[in-house]
N, CA, C and O atoms as a MOPAC input file, in Angstrom:
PM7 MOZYME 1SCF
protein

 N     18.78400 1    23.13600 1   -14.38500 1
 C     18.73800 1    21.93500 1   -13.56300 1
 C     18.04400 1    20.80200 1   -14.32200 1
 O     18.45000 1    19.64700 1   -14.19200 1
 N     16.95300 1    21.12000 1   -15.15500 1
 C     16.34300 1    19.85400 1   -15.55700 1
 C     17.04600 1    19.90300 1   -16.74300 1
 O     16.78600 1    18.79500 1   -17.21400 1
 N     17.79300 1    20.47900 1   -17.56500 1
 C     18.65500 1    19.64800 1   -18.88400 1
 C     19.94500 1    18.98000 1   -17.56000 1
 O     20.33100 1    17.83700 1   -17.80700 1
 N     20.35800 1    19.43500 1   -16.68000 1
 C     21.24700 1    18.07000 1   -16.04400 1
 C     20.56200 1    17.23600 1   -15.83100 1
 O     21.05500 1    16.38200 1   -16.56800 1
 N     19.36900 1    16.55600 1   -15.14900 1
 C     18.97100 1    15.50000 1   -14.91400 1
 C     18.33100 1    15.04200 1   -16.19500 1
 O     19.12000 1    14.16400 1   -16.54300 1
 N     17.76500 1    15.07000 1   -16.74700 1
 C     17.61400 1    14.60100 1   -18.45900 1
 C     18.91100 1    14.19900 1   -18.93500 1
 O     18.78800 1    13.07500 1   -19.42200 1
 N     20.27800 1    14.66800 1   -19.02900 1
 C     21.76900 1    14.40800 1   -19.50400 1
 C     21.45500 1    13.07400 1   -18.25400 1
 O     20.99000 1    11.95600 1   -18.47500 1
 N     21.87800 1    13.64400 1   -16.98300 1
 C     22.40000 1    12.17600 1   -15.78300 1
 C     21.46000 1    10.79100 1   -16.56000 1
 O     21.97000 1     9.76100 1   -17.00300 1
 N     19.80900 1    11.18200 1   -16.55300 1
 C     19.24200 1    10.15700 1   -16.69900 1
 C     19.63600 1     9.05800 1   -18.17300 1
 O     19.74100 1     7.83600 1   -18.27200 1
 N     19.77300 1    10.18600 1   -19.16600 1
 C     19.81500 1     9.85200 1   -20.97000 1
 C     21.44800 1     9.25700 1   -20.44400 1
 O     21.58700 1     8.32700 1   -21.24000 1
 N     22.51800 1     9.26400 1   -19.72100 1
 C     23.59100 1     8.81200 1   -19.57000 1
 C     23.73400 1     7.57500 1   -19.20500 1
 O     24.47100 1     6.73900 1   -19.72800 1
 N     22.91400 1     7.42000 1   -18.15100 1
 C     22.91100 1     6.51800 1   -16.92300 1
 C     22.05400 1     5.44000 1   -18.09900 1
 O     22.40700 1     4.26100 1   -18.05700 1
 N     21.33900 1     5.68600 1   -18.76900 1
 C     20.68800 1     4.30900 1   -19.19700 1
 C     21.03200 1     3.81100 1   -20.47000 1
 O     20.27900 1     3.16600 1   -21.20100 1
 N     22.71200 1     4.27600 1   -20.81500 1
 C     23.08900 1     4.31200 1   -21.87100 1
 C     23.77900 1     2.60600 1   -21.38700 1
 O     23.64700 1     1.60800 1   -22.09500 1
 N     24.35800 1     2.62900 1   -20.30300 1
 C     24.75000 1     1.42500 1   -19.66900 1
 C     23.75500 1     0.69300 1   -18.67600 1
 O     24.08800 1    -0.40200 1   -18.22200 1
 N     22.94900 1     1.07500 1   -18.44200 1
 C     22.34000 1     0.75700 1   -16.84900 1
 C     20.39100 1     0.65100 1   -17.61500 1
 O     19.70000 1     1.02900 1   -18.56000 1
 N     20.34700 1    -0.21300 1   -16.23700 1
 C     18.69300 1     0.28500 1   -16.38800 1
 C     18.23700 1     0.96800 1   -15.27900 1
 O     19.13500 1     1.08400 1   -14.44500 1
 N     16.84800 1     1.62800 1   -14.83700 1
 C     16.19400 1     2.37500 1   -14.34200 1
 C     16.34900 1     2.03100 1   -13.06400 1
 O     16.39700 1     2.99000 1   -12.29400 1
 N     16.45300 1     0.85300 1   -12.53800 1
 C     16.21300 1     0.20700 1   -11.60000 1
 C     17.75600 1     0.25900 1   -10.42200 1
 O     17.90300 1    -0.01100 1    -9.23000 1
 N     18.67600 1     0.74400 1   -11.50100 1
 C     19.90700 1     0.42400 1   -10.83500 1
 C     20.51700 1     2.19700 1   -10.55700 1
 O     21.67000 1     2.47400 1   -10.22700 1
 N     19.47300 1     3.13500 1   -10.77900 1
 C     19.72200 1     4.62500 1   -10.71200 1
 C     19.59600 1     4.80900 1    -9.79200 1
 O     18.51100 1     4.44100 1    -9.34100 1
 N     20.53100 1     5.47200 1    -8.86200 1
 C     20.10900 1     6.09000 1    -7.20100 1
 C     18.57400 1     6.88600 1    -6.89200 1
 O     18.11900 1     7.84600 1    -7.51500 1
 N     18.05200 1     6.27400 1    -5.91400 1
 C     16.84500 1     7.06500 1    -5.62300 1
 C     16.69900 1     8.32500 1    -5.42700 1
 O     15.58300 1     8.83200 1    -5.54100 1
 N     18.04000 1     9.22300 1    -5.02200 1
 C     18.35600 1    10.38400 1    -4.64500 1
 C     17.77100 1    11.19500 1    -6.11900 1
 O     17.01800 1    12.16100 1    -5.99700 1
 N     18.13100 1    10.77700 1    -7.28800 1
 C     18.32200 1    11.19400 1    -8.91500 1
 C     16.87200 1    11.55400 1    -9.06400 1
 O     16.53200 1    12.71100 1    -9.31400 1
 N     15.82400 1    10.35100 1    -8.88000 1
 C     14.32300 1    10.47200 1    -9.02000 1
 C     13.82000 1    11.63800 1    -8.45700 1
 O     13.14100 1    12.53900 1    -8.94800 1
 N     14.51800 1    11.37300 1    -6.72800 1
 C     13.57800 1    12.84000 1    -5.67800 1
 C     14.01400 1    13.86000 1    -6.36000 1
 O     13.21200 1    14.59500 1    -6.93500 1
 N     15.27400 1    14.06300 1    -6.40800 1
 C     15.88700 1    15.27800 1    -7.17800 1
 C     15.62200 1    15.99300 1    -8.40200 1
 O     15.44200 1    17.19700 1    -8.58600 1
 N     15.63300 1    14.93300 1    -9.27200 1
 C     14.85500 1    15.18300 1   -10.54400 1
 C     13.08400 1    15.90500 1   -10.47000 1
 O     12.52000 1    16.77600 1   -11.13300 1
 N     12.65200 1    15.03000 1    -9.32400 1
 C     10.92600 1    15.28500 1    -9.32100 1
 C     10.94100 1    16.92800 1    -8.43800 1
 O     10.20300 1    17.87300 1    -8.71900 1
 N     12.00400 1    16.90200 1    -7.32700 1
 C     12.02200 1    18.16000 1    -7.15800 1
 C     12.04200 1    19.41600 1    -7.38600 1
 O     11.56700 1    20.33100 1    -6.71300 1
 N     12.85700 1    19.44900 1    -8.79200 1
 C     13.30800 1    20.32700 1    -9.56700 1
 C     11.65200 1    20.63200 1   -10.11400 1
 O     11.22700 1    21.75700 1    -9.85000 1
 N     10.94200 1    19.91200 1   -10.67700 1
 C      9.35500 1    20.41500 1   -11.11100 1
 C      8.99300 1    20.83400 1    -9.97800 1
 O      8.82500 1    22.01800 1    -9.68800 1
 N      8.82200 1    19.73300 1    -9.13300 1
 C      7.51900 1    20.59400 1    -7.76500 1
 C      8.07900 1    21.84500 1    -7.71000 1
 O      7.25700 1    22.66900 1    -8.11200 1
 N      9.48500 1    22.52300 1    -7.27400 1
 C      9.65400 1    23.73300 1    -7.47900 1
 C      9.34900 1    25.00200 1    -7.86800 1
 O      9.21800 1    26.15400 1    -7.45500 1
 N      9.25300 1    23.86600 1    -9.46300 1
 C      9.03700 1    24.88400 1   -10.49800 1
 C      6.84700 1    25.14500 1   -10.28700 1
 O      6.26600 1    26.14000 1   -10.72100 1
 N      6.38000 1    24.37200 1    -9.80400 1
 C      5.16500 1    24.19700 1   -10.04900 1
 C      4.16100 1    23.33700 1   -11.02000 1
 O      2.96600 1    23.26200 1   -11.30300 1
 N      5.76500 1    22.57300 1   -11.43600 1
 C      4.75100 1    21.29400 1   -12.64700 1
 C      4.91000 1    20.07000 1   -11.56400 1
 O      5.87600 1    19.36400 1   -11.27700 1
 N      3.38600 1    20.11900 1   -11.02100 1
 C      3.33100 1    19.61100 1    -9.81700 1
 C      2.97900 1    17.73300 1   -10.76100 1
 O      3.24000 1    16.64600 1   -10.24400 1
 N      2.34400 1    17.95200 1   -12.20200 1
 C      2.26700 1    16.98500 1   -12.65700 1
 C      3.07400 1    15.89000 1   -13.22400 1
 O      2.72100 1    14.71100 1   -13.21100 1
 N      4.47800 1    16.46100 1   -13.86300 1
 C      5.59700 1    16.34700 1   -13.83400 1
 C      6.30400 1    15.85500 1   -12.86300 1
 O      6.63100 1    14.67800 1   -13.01800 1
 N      6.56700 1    16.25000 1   -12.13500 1
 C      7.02600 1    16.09100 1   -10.52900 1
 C      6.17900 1    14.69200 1    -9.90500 1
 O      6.45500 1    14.30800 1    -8.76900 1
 N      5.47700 1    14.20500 1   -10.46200 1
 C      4.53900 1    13.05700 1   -10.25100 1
 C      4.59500 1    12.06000 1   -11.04200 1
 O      4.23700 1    10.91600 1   -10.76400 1
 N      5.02800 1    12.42300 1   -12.02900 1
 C      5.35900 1    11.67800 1   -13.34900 1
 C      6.63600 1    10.89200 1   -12.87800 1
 O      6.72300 1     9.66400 1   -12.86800 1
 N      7.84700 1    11.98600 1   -12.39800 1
 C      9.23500 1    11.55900 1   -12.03100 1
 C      9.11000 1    10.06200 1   -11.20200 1
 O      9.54800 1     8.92100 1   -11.35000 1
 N      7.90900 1    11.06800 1    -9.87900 1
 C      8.29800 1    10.04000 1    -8.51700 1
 C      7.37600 1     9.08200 1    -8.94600 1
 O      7.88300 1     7.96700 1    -8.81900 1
 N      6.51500 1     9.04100 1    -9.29100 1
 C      5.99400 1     8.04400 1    -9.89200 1
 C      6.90000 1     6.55000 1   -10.98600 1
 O      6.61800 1     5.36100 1   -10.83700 1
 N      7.78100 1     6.99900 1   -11.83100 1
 C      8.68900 1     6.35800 1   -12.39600 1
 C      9.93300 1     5.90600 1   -11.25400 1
 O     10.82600 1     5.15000 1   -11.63600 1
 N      9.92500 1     6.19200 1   -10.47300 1
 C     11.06000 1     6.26900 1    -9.53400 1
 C     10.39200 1     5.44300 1    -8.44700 1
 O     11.13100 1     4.82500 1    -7.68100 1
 N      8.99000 1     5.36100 1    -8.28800 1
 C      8.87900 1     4.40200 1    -7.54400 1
 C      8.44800 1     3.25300 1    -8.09700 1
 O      8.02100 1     2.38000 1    -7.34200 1
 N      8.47800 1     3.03400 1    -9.51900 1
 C      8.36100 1     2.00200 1   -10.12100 1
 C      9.30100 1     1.38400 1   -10.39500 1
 O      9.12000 1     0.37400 1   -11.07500 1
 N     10.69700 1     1.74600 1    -9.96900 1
 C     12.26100 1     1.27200 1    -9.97800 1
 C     12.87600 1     1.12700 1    -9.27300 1
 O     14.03100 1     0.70300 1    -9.32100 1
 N     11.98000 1     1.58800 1    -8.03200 1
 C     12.91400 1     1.56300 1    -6.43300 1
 C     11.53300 1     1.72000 1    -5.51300 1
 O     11.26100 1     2.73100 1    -4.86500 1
 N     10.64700 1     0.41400 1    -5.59100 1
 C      9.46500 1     0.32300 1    -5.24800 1
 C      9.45700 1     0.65700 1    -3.70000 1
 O      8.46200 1     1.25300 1    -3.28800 1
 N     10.44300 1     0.34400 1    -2.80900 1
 C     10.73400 1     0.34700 1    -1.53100 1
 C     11.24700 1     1.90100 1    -1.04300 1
 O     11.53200 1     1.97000 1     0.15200 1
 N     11.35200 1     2.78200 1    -1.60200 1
 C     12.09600 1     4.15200 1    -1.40900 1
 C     11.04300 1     4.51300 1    -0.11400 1
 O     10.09100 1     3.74700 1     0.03700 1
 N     11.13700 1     5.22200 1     0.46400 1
 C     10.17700 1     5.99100 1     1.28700 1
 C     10.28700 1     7.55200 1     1.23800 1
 O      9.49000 1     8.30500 1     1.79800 1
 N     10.89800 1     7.77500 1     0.82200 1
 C     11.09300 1     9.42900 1     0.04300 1
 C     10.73500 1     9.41300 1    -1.33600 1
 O     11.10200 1    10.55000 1    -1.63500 1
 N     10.33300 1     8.98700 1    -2.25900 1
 C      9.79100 1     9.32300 1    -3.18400 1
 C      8.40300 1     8.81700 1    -2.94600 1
 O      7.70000 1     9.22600 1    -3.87000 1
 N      7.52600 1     7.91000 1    -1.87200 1
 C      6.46600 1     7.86200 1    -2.05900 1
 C      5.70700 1     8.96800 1    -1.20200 1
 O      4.56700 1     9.41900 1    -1.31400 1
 N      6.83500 1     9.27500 1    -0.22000 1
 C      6.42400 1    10.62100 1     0.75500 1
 C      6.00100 1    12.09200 1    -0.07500 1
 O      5.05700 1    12.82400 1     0.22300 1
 N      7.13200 1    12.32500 1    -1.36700 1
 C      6.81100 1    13.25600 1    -2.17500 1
 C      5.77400 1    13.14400 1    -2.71300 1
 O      5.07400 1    14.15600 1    -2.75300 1
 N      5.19000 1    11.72000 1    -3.41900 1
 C      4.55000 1    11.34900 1    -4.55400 1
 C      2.53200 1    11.82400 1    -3.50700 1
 O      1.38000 1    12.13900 1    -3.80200 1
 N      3.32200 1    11.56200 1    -2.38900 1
 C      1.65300 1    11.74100 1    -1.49500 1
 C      1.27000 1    13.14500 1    -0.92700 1
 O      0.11300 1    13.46600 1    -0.65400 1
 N      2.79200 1    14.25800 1    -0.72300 1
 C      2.14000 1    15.43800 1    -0.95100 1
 C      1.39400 1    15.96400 1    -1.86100 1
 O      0.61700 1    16.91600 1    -1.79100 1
 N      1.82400 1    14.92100 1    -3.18700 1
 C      1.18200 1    15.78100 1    -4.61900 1
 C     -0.26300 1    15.31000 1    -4.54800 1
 O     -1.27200 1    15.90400 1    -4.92700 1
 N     -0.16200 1    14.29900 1    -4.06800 1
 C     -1.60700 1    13.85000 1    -4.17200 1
 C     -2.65500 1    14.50100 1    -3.07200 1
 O     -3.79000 1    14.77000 1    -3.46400 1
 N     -2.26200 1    14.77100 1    -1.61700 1
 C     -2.77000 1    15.54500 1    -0.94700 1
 C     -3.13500 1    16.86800 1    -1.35300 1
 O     -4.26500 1    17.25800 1    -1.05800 1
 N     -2.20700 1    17.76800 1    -2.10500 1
 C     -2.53600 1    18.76000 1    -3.01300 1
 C     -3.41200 1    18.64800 1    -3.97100 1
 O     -3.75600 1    19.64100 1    -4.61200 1
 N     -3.87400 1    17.50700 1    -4.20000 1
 C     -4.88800 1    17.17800 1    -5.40000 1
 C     -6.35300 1    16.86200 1    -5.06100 1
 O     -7.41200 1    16.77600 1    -5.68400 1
 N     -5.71400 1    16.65500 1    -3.12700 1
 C     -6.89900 1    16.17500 1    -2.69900 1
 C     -7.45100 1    14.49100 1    -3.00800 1
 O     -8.57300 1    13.98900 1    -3.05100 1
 N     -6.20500 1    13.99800 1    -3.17000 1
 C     -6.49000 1    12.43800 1    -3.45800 1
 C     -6.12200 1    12.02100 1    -2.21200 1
 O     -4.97000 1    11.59200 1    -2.16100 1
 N     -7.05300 1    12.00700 1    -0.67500 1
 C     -6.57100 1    11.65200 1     0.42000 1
 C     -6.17500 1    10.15400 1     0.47000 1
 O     -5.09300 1     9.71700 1     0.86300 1
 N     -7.14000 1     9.49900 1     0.04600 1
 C     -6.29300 1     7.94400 1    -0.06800 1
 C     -5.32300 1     7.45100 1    -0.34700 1
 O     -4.48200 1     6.83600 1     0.30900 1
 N     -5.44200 1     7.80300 1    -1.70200 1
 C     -4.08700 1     8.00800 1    -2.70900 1
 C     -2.60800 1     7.93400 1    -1.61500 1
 O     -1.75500 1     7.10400 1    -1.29800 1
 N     -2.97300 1     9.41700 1    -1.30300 1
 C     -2.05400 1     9.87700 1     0.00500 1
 C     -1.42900 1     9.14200 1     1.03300 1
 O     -0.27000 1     8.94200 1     1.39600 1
 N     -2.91800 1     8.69300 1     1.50100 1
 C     -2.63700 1     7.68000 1     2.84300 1
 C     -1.68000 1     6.56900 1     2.41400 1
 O     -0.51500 1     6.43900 1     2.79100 1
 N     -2.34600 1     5.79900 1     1.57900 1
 C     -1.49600 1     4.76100 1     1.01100 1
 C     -0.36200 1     5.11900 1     0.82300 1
 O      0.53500 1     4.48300 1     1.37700 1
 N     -0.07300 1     6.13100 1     0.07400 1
 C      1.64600 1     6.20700 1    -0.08400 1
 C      2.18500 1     6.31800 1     1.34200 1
 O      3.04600 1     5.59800 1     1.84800 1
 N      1.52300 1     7.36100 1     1.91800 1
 C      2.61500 1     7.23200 1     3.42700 1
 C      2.37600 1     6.44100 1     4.41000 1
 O      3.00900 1     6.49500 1     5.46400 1
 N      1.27400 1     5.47500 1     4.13600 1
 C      1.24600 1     4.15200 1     4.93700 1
 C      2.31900 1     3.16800 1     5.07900 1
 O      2.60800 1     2.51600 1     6.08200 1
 N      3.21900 1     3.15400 1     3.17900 1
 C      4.02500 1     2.23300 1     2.62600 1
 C      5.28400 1     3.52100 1     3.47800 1
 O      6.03500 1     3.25000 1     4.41500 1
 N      5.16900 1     4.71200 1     2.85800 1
 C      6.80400 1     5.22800 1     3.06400 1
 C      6.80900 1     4.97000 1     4.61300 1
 O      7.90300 1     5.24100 1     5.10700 1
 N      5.84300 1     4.50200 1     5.53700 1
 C      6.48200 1     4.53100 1     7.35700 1
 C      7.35400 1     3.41200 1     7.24600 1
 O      8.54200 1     3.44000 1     7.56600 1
 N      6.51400 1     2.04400 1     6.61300 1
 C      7.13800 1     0.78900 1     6.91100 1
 C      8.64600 1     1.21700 1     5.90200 1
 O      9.74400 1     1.25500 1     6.45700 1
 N      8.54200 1     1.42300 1     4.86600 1
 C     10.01200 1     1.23900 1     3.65200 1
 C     11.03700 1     1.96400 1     4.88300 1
 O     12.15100 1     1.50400 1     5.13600 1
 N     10.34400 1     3.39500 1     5.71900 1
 C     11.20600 1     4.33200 1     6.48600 1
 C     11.87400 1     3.17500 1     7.55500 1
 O     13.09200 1     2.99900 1     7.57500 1
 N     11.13500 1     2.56100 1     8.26200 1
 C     11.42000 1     1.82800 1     9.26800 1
 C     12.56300 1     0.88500 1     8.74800 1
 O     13.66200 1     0.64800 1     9.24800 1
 N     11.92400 1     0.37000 1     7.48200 1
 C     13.26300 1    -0.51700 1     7.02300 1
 C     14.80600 1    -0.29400 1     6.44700 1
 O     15.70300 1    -1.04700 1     6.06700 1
 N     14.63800 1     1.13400 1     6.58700 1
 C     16.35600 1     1.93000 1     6.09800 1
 C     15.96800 1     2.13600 1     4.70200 1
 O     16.86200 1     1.75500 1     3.94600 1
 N     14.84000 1     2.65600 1     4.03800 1
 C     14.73000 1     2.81900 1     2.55800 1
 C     14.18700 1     3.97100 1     2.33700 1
 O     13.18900 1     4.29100 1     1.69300 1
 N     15.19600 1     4.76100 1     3.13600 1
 C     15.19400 1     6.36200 1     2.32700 1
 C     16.38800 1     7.01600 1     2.48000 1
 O     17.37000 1     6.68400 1     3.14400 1
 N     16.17600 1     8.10900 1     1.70500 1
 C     17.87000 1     8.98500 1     1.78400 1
 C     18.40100 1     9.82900 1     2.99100 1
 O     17.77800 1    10.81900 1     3.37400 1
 N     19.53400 1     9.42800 1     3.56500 1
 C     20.18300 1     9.60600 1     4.60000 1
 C     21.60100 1     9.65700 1     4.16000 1
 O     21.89300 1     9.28400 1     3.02400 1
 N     22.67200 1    10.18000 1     5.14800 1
 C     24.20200 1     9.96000 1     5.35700 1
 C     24.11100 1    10.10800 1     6.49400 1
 O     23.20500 1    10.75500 1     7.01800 1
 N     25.40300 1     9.31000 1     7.34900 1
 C     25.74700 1    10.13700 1     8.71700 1
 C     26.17500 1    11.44100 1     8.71100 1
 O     26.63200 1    11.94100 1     7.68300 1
 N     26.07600 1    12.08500 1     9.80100 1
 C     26.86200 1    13.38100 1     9.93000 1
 C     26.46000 1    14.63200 1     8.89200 1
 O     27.01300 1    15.72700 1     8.99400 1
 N     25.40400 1    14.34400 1     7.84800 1
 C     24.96600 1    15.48900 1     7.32400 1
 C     23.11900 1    15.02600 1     6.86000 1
 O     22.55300 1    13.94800 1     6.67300 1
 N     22.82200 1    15.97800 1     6.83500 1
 C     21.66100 1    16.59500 1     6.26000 1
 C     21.57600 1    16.46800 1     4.86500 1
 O     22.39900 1    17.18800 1     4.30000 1
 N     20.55600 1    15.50800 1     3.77300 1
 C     20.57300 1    15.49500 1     2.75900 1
 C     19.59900 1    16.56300 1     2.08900 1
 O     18.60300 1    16.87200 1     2.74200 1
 N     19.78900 1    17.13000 1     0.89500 1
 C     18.65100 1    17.68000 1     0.22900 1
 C     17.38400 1    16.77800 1     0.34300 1
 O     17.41500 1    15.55300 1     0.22600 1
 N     15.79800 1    17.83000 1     0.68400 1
 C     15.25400 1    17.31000 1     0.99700 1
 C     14.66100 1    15.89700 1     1.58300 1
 O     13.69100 1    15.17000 1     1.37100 1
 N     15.60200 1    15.92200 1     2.29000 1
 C     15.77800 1    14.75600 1     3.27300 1
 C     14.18700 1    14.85800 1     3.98400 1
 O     13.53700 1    15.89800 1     3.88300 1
 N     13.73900 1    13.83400 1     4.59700 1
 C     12.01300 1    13.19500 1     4.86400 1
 C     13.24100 1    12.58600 1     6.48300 1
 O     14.44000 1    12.33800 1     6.61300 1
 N     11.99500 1    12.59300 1     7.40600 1
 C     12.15900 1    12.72400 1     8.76000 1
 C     10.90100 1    11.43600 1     9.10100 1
 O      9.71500 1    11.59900 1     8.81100 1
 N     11.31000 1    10.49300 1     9.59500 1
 C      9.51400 1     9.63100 1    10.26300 1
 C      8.84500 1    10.61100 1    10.74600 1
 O      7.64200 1    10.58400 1    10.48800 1
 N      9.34900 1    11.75500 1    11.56800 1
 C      8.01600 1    13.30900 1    12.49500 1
 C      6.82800 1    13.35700 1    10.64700 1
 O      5.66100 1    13.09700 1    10.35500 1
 N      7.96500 1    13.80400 1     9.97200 1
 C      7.10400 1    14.30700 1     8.82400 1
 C      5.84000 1    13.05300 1     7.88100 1
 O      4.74100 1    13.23100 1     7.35500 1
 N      6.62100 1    11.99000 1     8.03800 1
 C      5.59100 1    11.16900 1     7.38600 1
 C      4.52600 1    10.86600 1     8.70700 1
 O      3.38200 1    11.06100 1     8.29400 1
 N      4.51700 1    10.52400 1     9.91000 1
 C      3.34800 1    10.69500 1    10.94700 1
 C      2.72000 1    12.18200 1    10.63800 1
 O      1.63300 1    12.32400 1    10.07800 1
 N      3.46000 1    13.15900 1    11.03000 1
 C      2.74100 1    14.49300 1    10.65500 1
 C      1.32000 1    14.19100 1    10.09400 1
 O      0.20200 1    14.16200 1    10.60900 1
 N      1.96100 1    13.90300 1     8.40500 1
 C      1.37400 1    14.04500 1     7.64300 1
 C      0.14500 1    12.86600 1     7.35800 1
 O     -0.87600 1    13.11200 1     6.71500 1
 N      0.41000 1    11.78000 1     7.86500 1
 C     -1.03900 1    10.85100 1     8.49700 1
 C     -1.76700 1    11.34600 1     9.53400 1
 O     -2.99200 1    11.24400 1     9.60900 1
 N     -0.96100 1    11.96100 1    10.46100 1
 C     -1.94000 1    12.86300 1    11.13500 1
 C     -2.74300 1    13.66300 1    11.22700 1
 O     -3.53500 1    13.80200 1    12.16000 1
 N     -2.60200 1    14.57800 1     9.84600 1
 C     -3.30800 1    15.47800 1     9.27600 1
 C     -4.27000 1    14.70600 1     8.63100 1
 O     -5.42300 1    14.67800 1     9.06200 1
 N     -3.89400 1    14.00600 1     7.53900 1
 C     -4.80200 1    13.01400 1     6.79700 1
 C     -5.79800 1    12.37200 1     7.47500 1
 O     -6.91200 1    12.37300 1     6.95100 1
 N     -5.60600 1    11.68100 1     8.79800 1
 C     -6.72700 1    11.41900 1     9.07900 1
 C     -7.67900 1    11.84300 1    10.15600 1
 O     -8.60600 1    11.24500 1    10.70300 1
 N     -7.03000 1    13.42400 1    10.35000 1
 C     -7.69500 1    14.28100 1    11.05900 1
 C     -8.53400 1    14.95000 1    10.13500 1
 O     -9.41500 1    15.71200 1    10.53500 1
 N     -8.35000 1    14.74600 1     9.01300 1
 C     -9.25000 1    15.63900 1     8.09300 1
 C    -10.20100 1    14.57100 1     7.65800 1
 O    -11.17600 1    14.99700 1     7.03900 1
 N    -10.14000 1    13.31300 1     7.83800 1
 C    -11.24100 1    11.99800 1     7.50300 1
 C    -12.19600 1    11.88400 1     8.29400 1
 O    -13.22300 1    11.25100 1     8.05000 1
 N    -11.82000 1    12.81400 1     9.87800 1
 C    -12.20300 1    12.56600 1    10.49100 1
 C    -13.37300 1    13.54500 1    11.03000 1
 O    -14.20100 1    13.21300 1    11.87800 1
 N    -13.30300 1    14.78400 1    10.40800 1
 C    -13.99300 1    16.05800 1    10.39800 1
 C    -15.13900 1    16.26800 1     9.24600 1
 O    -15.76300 1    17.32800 1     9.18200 1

């Protein structure tokens, strides 16, 4: 999986720049590490991915589990402070009529402020 997204990416910017790559490519790409457990990697991705598609709300949703795992609660907050509003504004991955790979839900980004600042709060 990660020599395809290394090929998609090394392809895609043979014509294109970073900015004009589907956001789906970034989560996907960063997914393939968190998976694997290169949780740093996987941070690296969404991190680059939200530096090209600053508005995504699924890659900053990913980018703030990693950081919650790191225990960077702010860090955290902030990202899913931004992914509610980007969510609200139609800037994450969806289709009608199906279910995307790791597709992000608004339940899950509240969830997960909920937790966050139930644990600020203890």
């Amino acid at each position: 999986a990660l020599n395809y997204w290394e090929k998609h990416f090394e392809e895609e910017l043979k014509t294109t720049s970073p900015d004009y790559i589907a956001p789906e490519a970034f989560v996907f790409h960063g997914m393939t590490y968190l998976k694997m457990g290169q949780t740093d990697k996987a941070l690296e991705i969404f991190e680059y991915g939200i530096e090209n598609r600053p508005k995504n709300a699924d890659l900053k949703y990913w980018a703030a589990q990693i950081a919650i795992q790191n225990e960077e609660f702010s860090t955290a907050k902030k990202l899913l402070s931004q992914a509610k509003i980007n969510f609200k504004e139609g800037y994450f991955n969806h289709r009608p009529y199906v279910e995307e790979f790791f597709q992000i839900y608004m339940a899950d980004i509240k969830e997960a402020l909920f937790l966050l600042n139930k644990k600020g709060s203890s």
